[in-house]
C-alpha positions, 0 to 999 in steps of 0.5 A, a space after each residue: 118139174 120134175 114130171 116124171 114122179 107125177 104131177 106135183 102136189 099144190 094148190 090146184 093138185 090137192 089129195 082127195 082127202 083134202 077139201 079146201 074152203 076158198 072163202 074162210 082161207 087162208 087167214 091174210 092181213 094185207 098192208 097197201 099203200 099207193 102212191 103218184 108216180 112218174 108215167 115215163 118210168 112206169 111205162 118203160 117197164 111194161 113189156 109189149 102191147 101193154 099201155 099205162 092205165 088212168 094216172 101213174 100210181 104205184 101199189 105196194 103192199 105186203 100180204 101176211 097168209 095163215 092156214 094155208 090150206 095147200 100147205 097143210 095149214 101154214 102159212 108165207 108173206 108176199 109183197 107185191 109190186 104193181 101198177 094199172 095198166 091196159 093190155 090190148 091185144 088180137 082178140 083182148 083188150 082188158 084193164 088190170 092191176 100189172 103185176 111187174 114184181 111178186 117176192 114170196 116168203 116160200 120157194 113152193 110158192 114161187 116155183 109153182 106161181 111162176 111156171 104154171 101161172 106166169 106170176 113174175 115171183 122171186 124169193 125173200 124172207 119177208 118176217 111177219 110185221 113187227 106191231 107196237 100199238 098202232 105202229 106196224 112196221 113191215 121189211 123184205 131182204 135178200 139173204 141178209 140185205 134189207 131191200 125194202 122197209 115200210 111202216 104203218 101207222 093206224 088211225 081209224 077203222 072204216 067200213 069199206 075200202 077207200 077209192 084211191 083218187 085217180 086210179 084207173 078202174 082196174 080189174 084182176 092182175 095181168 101178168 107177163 109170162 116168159 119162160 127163155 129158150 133153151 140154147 137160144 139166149 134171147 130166144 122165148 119158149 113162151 111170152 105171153 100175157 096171163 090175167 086173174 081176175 080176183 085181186 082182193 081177199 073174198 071176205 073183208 073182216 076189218 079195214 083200217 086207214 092211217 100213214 104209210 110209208 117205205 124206203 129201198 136204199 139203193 142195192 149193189 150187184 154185191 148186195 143182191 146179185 140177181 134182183 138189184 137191177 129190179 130193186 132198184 128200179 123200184 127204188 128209184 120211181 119218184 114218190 110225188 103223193 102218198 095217195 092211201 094206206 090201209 091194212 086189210 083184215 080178210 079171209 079167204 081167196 081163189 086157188 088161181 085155177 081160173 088164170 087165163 091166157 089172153 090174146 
């Protein structure tokens, strides 16, 4: 919205002039790290028909985009909360990472994510990484509240990505898509469940593995009025063992036309 100027201009509505390239842009280094859980927890936050996949294991990570080709060449930050977990429904029954919170650095992005893809998107300022040699440290706040810090610590470069021990194999990110009803508290327009089924950039470039590790004090209503009861269900999963971490140095990825709509 609003419709009524036209469809809105993003990145699956691109000007004729503009010929995308999804395999050189745009431009993401991508900090992960994933961590043993507790499977109560997560579970209680899936939405309905959806079970926890393999061992709970939490990824978090932040995603730096340069040359962003639907924004004319610039760039946000994300960072991404998720865990696997198996959506079975009527007629699909498929095994993916469950996207249970995506901030955005860029409200474009989220407006659009949300509406026209179900991606569970909400607003931060999430500044580029701050590296001193092989340190890069890495924060995410609300209007002035820092929600979350994290830092990586490099040590070597491999070839392909490490397996993460006891993740369930996991394919895409699933979503769940829920737009209220107007004038009926409670009431949804839609819920459904959307699934992607690219997850990774297209073309890795460099990989690199070390230490990693983050913090999210505890958030008051004050301090985030209308994300704290997410911030801090986060915050509040047990970290038993930090399994991996890495950062990820690629090009290129798919501009989401191919979501899907599962039954």
């Amino acid at each position: 919205m609003p419709t009524h100027f036209g469809q809105v201009s993003g990145a699956r509505n691109l000007p004729a002039h503009v010929k995308p390239d999804h395999t050189k842009f745009p431009e993401t280094t991508r900090f992960s790290i994933h961590f043993l859980s507790d499977a109560a927890q997560l579970e209680e936050q899936l939405p309905p028909g959806f079970e926890l996949a393999g061992d709970p294991i939490v990824t978090l990570y932040f995603s730096t985009m340069k040359g962003i080709q639907w924004l004319a060449g610039r760039g946000y930050n994300v960072l991404s909360y998720s865990f696997p977990a198996t959506f079975r429904g009527r007629q699909d029954t498929i095994t993916g990472h469950f996207k249970a919170a995506l901030w955005e650095a860029l409200p474009d992005a989220c407006i659009s994510g949300r509406e026209d893809l179900g991606f569970p998107k909400l607003w931060a300022d999430i500044p580029d990484p701050r590296v001193m040699g092989n340190v890069h440290h890495y924060e995410a706040s609300w209007l002035g509240f820092k929600f979350i810090q994290a830092e990586f610590r490099a040590e070597d470069a491999v070839a392909t990505l490490p397996a993460v021990r006891g993740q369930a194999k996991a394919v895409g990110t699933l979503n769940y898509k829920y737009i209220p009803k107007t004038g009926h508290r409670g009431e949804a327009d839609v819920a459904c469940v959307t699934y992607w089924p690219q997850f990774e950039s297209q073309n890795v470039e460099k990989i690199l593995i070390g230490k990693g590790s983050f913090r999210m004090p505890e958030a008051s209503w004050e301090d985030l009025p209308t994300m704290h009861h997410v911030v801090n269900r986060i915050g509040k999963l047990p970290v038993r063992e930090i399994l991996s971490s890495t950062l990820v140095f690629g090009r290129g990825q798919g501009d989401v036309a191919n979501m899907q709509i599962l039954a």
